[in-house]
C-alpha positions as a Markdown table, in Angstrom:
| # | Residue | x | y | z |
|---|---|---|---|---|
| 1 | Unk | 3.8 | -28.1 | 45.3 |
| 2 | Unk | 0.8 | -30.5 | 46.0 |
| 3 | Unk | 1.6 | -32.9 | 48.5 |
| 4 | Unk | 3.1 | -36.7 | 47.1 |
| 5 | Unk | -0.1 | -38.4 | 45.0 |
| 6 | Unk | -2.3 | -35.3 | 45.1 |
| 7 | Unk | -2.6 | -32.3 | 42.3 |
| 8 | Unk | -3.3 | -28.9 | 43.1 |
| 9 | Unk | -5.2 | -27.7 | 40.5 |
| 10 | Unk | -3.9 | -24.4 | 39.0 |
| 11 | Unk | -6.0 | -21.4 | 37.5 |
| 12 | Unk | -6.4 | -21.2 | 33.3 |
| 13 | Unk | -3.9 | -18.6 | 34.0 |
| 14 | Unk | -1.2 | -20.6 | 35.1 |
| 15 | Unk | -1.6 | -23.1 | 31.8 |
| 16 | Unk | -1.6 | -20.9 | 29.3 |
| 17 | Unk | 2.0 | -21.8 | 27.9 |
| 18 | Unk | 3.5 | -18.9 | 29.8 |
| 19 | Unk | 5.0 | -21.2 | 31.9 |
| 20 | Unk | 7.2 | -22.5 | 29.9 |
| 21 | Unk | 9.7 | -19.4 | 29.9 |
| 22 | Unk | 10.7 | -20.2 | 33.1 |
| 23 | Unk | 11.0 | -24.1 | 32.7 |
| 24 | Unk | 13.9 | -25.6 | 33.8 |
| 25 | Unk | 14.2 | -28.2 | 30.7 |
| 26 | Unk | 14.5 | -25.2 | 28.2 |
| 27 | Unk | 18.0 | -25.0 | 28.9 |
| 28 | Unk | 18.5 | -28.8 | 28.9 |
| 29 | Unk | 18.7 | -31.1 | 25.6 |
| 30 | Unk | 15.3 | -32.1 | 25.0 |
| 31 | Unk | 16.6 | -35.7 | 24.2 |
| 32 | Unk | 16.8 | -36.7 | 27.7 |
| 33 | Unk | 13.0 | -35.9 | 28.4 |
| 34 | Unk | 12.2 | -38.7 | 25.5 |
| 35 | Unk | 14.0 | -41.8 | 26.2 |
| 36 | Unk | 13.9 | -44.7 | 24.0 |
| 37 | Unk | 12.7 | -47.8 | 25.4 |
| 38 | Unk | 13.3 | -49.8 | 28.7 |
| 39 | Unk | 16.7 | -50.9 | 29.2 |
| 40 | Unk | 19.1 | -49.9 | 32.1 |
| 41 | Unk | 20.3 | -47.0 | 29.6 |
| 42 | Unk | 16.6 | -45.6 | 28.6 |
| 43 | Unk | 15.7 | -45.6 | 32.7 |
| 44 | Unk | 18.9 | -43.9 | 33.5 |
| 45 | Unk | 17.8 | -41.3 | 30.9 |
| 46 | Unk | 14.7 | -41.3 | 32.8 |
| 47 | Unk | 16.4 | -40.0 | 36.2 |
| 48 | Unk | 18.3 | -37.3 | 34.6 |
| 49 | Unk | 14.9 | -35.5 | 33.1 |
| 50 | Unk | 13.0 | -36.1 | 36.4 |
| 51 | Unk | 16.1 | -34.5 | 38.2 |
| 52 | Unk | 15.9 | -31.6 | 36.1 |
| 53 | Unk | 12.1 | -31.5 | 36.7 |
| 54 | Unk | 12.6 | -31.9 | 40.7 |
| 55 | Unk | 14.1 | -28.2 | 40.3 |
| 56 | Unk | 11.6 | -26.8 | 37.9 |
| 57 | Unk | 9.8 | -24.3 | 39.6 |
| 58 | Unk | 7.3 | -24.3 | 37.1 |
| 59 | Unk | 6.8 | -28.4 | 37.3 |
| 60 | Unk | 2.8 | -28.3 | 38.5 |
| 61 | Unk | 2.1 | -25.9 | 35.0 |
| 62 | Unk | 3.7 | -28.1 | 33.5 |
| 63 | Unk | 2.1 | -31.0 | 34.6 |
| 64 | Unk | -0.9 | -30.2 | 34.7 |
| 65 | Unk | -0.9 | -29.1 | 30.6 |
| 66 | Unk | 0.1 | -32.7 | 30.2 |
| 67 | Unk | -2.9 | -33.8 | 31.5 |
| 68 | Unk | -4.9 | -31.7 | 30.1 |
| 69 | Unk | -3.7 | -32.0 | 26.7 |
| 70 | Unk | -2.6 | -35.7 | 26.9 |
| 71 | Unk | 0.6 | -36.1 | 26.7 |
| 72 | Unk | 1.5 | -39.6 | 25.8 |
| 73 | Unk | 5.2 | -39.6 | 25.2 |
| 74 | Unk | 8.1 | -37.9 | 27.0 |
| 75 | Unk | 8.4 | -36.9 | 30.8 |
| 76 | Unk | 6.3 | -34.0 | 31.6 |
| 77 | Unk | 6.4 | -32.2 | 35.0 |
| 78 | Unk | 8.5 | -34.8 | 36.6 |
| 79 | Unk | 6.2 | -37.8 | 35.7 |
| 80 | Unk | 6.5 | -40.6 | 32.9 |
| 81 | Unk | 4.0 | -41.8 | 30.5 |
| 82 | Unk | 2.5 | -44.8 | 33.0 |
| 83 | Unk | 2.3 | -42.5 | 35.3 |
| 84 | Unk | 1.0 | -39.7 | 34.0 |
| 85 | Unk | -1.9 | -41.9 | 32.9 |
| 86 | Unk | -2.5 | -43.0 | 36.8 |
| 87 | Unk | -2.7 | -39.1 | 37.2 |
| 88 | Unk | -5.1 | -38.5 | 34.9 |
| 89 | Unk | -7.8 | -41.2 | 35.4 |
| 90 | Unk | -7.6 | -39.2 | 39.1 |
| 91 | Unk | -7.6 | -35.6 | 38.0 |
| 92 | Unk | -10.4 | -36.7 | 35.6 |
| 93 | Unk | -12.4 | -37.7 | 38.1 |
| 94 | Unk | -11.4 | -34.7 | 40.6 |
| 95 | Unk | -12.4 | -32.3 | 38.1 |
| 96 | Unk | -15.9 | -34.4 | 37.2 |
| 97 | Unk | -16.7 | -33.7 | 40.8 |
| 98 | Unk | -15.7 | -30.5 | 41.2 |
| 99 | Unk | -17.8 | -29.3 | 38.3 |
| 100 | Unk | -21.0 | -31.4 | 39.4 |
């Protein structure tokens, strides 16, 4: 994994959906990885799916197909809605200037 605050970028490859075979949440009720609201209750929700994220080994696929396909609601490779949006105005940009 990428160290804390940077992405690695994978190849195509590696987001092609094929990923998601070997993620961790398969196994895990889906419920937990769309919490409802803000309360003590929704954030506690919150922890749980990031836990089971911390041991995907597929996390950084997973992530990264958030970004690149927008995501807005749920927790995807470990990372919430706000901040998966933080992520993505920087990956945007790291892409922009690897491609110019």
């Amino acid at each position: 994994m990428a160290p804390r605050g940077q992405l690695r970028f994978l190849k195509p490859s590696d987001t092609d959906g094929s990923w998601r075979a070997s993620a961790s949440c398969r196994i895990t009720d889906s419920e937990i990885f769309f919490p409802v609201g803000d309360s003590d209750a929704a954030l506690d929700v919150v922890e749980q799916a990031k836990a089971v994220c911390r041991t995907c080994p597929v996390r950084e696929a997973c992530l990264q197909f958030a970004l690149e396909t927008k995501q807005v609601d749920g927790i995807w490779g470990g990372t919430t809605e706000d901040e998966r949006r933080r992520l993505r105005r920087a990956w945007v940009a790291a892409r922009r200037l690897r491609a110019g």
